[in-house]
C-alpha positions as CSV (number, residue, x, y, z in Angstrom):
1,X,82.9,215.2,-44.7
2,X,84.2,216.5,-41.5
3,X,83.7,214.3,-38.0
4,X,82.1,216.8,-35.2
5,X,84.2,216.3,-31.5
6,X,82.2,214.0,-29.2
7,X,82.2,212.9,-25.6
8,X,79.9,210.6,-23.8
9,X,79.5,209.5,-19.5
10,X,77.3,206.4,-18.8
11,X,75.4,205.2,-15.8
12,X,73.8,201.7,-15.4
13,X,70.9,202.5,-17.3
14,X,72.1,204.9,-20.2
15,X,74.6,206.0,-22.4
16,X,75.0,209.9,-23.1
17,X,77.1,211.6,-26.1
18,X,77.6,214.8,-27.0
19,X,78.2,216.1,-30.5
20,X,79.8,219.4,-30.0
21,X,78.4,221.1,-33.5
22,X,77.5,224.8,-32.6
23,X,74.5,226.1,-34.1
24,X,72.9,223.1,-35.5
25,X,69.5,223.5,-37.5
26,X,67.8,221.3,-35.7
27,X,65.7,220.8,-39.4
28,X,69.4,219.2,-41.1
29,X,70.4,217.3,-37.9
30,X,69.5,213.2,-38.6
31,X,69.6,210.7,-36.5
32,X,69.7,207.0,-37.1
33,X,69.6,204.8,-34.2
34,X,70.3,200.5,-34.3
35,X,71.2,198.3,-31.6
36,X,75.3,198.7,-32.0
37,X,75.2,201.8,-33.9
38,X,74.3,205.5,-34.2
39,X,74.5,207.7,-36.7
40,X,75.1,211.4,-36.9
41,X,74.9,213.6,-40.0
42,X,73.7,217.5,-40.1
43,X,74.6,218.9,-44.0
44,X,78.3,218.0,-44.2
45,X,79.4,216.8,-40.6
46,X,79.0,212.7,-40.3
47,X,79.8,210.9,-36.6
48,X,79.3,207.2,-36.9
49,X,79.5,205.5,-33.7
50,X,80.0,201.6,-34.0
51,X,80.3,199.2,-32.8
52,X,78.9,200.1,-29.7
53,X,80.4,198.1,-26.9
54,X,76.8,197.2,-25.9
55,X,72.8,197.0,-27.1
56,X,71.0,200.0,-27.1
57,X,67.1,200.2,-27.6
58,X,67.0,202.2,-30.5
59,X,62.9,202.8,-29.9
60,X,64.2,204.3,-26.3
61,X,66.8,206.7,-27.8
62,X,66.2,210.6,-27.9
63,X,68.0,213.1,-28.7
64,X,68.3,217.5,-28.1
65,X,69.6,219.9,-30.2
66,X,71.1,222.6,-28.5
67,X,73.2,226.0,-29.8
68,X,76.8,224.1,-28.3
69,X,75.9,220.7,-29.1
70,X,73.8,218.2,-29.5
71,X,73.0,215.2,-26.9
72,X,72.0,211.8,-27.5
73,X,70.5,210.0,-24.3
74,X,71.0,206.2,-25.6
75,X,69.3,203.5,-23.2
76,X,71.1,200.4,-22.4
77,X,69.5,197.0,-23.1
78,X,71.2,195.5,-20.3
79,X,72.3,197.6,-17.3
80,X,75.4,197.8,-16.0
81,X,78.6,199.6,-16.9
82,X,80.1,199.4,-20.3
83,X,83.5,201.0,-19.4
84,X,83.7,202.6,-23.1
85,X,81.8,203.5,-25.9
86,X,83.4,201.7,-29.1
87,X,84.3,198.4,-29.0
88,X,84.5,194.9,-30.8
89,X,83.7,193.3,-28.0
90,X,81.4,190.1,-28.1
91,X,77.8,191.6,-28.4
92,X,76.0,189.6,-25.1
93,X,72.4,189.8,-26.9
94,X,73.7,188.4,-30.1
95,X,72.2,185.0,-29.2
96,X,69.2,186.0,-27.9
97,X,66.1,186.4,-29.1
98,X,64.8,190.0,-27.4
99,X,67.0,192.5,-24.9
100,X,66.5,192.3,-21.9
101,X,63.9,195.4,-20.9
102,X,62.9,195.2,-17.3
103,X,65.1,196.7,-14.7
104,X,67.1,194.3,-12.3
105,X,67.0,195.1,-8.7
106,X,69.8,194.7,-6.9
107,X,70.3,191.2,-4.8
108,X,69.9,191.5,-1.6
109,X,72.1,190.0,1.3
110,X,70.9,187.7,3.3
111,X,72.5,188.7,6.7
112,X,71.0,186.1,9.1
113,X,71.8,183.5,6.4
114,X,75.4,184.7,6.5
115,X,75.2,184.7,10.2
116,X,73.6,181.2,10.4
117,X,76.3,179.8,7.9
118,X,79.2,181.1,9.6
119,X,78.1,180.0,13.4
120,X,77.7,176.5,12.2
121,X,80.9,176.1,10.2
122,X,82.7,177.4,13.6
123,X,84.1,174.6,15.3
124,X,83.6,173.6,18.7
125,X,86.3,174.5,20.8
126,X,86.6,172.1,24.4
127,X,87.7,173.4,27.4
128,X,91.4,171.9,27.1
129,X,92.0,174.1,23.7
130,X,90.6,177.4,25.8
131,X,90.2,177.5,29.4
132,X,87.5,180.8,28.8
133,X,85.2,179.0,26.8
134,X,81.8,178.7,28.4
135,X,82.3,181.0,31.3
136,X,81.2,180.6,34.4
137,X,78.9,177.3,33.2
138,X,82.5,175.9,32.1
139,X,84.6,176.8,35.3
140,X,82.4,175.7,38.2
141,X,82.4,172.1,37.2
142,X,86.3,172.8,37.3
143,X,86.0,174.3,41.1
144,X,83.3,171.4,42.3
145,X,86.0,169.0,41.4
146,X,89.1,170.6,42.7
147,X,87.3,171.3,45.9
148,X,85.8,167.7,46.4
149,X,89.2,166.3,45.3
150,X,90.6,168.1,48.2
151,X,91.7,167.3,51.9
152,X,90.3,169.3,54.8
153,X,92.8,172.0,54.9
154,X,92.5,173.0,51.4
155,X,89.0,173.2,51.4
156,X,89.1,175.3,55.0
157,X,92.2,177.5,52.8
158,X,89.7,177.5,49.8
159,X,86.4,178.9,51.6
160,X,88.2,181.3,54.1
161,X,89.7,182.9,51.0
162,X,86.8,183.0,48.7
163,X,84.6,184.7,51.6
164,X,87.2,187.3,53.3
165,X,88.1,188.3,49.8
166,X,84.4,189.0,48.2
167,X,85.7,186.5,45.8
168,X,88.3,188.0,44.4
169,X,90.9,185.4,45.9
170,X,91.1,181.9,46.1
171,X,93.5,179.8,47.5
172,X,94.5,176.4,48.5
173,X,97.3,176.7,51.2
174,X,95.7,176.8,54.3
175,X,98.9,177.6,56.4
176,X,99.2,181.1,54.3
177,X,95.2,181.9,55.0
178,X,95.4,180.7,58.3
179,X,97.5,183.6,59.5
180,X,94.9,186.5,59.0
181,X,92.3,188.1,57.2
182,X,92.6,187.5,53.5
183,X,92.6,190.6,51.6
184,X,90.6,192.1,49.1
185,X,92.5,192.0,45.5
186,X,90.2,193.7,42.8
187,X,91.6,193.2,39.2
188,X,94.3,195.5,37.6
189,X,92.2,198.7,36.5
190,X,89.3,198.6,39.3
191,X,88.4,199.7,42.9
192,X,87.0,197.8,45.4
193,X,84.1,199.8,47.0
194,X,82.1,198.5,50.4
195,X,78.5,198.7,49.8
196,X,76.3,199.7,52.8
């Protein structure tokens, strides 16, 4: 008995082999098909293929004969990949009583789950840990109390730079602002621009 050169590529749902035996009458080719094993044999040329590293449905097998070769199209009982096609590997089904049959979708995500998870395991951060957090609701409290803390010339030095500046200075030394106008100071990267 001579063994025919074979090959096989898998997907998640099936197994395929070819058995490179040119000119095969498809009359002589036989085929026997069980859960870990298949079984080639066309006059004197046997392939046995066991154990399979996974179930097959042996009800779901087909087979072609071709002139090149022939090509078994083996259907997983359980998706997924196999990673090889011989193999003692612990048979998964062994214990059960029927392969699984029906296809498995895929799980899907649950993004706002993720999202909802993730926002409440953040902790709060205060003011004193970062100065930015909150924005503007955060700051003005800070300003209200600066300013009412203050004596009359650093409120004057406060106001006259706020409003000559379009808000884009502010200080608290009121014999600086008294000299003059306060200038306009955009930040680093913009233009200040008069509207109408």
């Amino acid at each position: 008995m001579t063994t025919p050169r074979h090959e096989y590529y898998e997907t998640d749902e099936r197994i395929t082999v070819s058995i490179f035996d040119r000119n095969a009458d498809p009359a002589q080719v036989s085929l026997e098909f069980e859960p870990r094993k298949v079984t080639y044999t066309n006059g004197d040329k046997l392939l046995a293929l066991e154990p399979l590293k996974g179930q097959v449905n042996p009800d779901s097998c087909e087979y072609t004969v071709g002139k090149v070769k022939v090509e078994l199209r083996l259907l997983k009982a359980v998706q997924g990949r196999w990673g090889g096609l011989i193999g003692d590997t612990p048979d998964p089904l062994a214990n059960s009583a029927a392969p699984e049959t029906t296809p498995r979708r895929p799980q899907q995500k649950n993004w706002e789950g993720i999202s909802s998870q993730m926002l409440a395991s953040d902790k709060e951060v205060t003011l004193e840990e970062d100065p930015n957090v909150g924005g503007d609701s955060a700051i003005n409290p800070f300003f209200q109390k600066l300013f009412s803390d203050a004596d009359e010339d650093t409120k004057r030095a406060m106001l006259k730079s706020y409003s000559e500046s379009g808000g884009t200075t502010l200080s608290t030394n009121w014999d600086e602002v008294r000299k003059g106008k306060v200038e306009v100071k955009p930040p680093e990267g913009s233009e200040w621009k008069r509207w109408g």
